[in-house]
C-alpha positions in Angstrom: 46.1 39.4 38.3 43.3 40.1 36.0 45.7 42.0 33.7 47.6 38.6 33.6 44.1 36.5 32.9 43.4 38.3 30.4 46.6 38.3 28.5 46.2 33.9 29.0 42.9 34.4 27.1 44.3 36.2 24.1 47.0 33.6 23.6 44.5 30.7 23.8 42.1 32.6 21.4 45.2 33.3 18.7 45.8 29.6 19.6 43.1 28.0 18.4 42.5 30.1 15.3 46.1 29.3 14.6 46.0 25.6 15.3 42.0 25.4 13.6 40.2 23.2 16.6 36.4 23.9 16.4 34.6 25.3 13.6 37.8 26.3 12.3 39.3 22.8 12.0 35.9 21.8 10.3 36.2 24.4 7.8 39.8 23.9 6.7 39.0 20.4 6.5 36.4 21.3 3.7 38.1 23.6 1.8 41.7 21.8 1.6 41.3 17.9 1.5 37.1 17.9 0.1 35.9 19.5 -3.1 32.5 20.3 -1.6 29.6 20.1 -5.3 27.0 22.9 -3.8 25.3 23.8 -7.0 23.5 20.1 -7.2 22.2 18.8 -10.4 21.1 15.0 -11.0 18.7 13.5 -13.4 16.9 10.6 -12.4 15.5 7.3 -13.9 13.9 4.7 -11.9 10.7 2.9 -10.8 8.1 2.1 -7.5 6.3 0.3 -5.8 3.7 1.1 -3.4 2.1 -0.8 -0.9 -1.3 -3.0 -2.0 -4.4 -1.6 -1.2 -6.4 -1.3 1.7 -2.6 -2.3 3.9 -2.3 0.3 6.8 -0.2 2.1 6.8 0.1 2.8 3.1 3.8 2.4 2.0 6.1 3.5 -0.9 9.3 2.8 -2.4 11.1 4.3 -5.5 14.4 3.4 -6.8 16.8 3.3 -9.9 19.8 4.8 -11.2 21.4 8.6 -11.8 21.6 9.3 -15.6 23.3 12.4 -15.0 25.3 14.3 -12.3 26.6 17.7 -13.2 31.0 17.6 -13.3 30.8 13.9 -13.0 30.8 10.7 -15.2 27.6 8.6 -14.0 28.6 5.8 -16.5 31.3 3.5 -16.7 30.5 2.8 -20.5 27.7 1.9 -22.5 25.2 1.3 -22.8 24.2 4.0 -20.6 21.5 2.0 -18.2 21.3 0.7 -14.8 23.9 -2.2 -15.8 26.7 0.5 -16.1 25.2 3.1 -13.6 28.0 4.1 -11.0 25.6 6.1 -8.7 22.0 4.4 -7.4 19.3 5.7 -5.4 16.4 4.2 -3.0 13.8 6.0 -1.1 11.4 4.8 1.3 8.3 6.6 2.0 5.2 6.4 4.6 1.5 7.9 3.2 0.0 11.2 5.2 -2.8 11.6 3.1 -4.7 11.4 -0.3 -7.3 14.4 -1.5 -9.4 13.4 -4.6 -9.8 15.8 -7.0 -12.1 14.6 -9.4 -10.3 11.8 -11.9 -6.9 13.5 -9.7 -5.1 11.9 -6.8 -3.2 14.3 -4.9 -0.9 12.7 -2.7 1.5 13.6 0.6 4.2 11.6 1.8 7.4 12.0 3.8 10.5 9.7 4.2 14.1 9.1 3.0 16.4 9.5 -0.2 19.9 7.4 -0.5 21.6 8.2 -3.3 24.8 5.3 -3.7 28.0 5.1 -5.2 28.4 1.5 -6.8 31.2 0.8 -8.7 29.8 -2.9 -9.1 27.6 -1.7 -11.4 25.2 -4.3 -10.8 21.2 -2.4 -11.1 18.8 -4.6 -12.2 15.0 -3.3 -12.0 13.9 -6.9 -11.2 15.9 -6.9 -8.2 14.8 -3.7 -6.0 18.0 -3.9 -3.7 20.6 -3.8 -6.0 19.9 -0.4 -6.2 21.1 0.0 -2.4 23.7 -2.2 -1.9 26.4 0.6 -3.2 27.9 3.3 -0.4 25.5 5.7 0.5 27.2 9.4 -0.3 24.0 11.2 0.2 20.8 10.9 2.5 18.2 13.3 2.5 15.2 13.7 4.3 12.4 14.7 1.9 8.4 15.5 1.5 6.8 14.4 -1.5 3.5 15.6 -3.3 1.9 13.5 -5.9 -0.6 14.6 -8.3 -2.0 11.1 -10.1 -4.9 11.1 -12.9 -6.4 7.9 -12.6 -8.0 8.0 -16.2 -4.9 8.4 -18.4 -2.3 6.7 -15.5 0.2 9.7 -15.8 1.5 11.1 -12.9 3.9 14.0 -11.4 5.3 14.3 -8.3 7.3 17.5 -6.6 10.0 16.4 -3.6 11.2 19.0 -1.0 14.5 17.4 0.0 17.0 18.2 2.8 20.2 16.3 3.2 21.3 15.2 6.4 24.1 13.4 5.6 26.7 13.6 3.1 29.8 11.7 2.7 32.9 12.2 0.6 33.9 9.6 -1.5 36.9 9.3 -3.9 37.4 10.9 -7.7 39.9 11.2 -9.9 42.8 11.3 -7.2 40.6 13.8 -4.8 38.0 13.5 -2.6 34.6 15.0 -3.9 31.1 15.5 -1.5 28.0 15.9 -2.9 26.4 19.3 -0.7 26.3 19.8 2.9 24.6 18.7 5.3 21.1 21.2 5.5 21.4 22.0 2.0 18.2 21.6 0.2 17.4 20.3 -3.5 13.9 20.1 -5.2 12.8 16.9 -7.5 10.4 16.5 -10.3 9.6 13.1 -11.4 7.2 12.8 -14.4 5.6 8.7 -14.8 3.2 6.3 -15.7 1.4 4.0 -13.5 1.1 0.3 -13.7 -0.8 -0.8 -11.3 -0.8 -3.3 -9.5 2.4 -4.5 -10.7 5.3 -4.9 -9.1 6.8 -2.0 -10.2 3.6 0.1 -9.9 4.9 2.6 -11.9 8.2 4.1 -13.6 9.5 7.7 -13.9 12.1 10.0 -14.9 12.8 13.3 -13.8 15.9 16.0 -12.1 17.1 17.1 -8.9 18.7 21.0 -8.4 19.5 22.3 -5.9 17.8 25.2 -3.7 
């Protein structure tokens, strides 16, 4: 009897790895119908705005358009800008905590990055939303650190960003996906403030990943 378990086992074992249920399944999906990107590259161009002062809790938004996104076109033609973009982005972020540093401002937050795919090609920095009304192909969880100088207005910022979705989205007769999910990418956005505003500030900066 347990001679004849056993040999049940086997055969459902070599059964699933034949048939691909499980992790298996997941995997060959990847590899033969997905073109997984995993070595991320993205350069970014946008603007913010953060909440006004003294409002609890302290708020922040950033948003804008992908100039550049290694193996793909982020343009449909010229000019190059947010009115021909094809991939947007949005992030919404909440405040932890500020250290003053002399004439510095070094800033913590956490939150959200969406980065869109929006054929309609319709950006416009006047209207903050237009810049998340695409389909969202990549969301990452992310924290942020800011270092402001209050004297000259210039500011950088480092993000630590972890995506925790990722969704594949036709190219070119194939399906293409941005990373996995749990993959990490590190941001660099250099600026100048403009406060109050709206925006509060613009920025450009890159995206790798690791």
């Amino acid at each position: 009897m347990a001679r004849g378990f056993a040999a049940v086992v086997v055969v459902a074992v070599a059964l699933v790895s034949l048939t691909g249920f499980g992790t298996a399944r997941s995997h060959w999906k990847h590899t033969s119908r997905v073109s997984v990107m995993r070595n991320l590259s993205f350069e970014f161009v946008g603007q913010f705005q953060n909440s006004p002062a003294g409002v609890t809790p302290a708020t922040h938004i950033h948003y804008g358009y992908l100039s550049y996104i290694r193996g793909l076109s982020a343009f449909t033609g010229e000019p190059g800008d947010e009115s021909s973009a094809l991939f947007t982005f949005f992030a919404d972020a909440a405040t932890l905590k500020v250290i003053v540093d002399g004439p510095l401002r070094v800033i913590t937050r956490v939150g959200k990055l969406t980065i869109y795919r929006d054929p309609s090609t319709n950006g416009d920095f006047a209207n903050p939303d237009t810049f998340r009304d695409g389909t969202a192909v990549v969301v990452a969880g992310f924290r942020q650190q800011v270092v402001s100088n209050t004297v000259t207005g210039s500011f950088t910022t480092f993000h630590q960003a972890t995506i925790t979705m990722t969704r594949p989205f036709p190219v070119g007769g194939r399906e293409l996906q941005l990373g996995l999910v749990g993959e990490t990418f590190r941001i660099v956005f250099n600026g100048q403030g403009n406060m109050p505003g709206p925006p509060s500030g613009y920025f450009g900066g890159y995206g790798v990943s690791g």
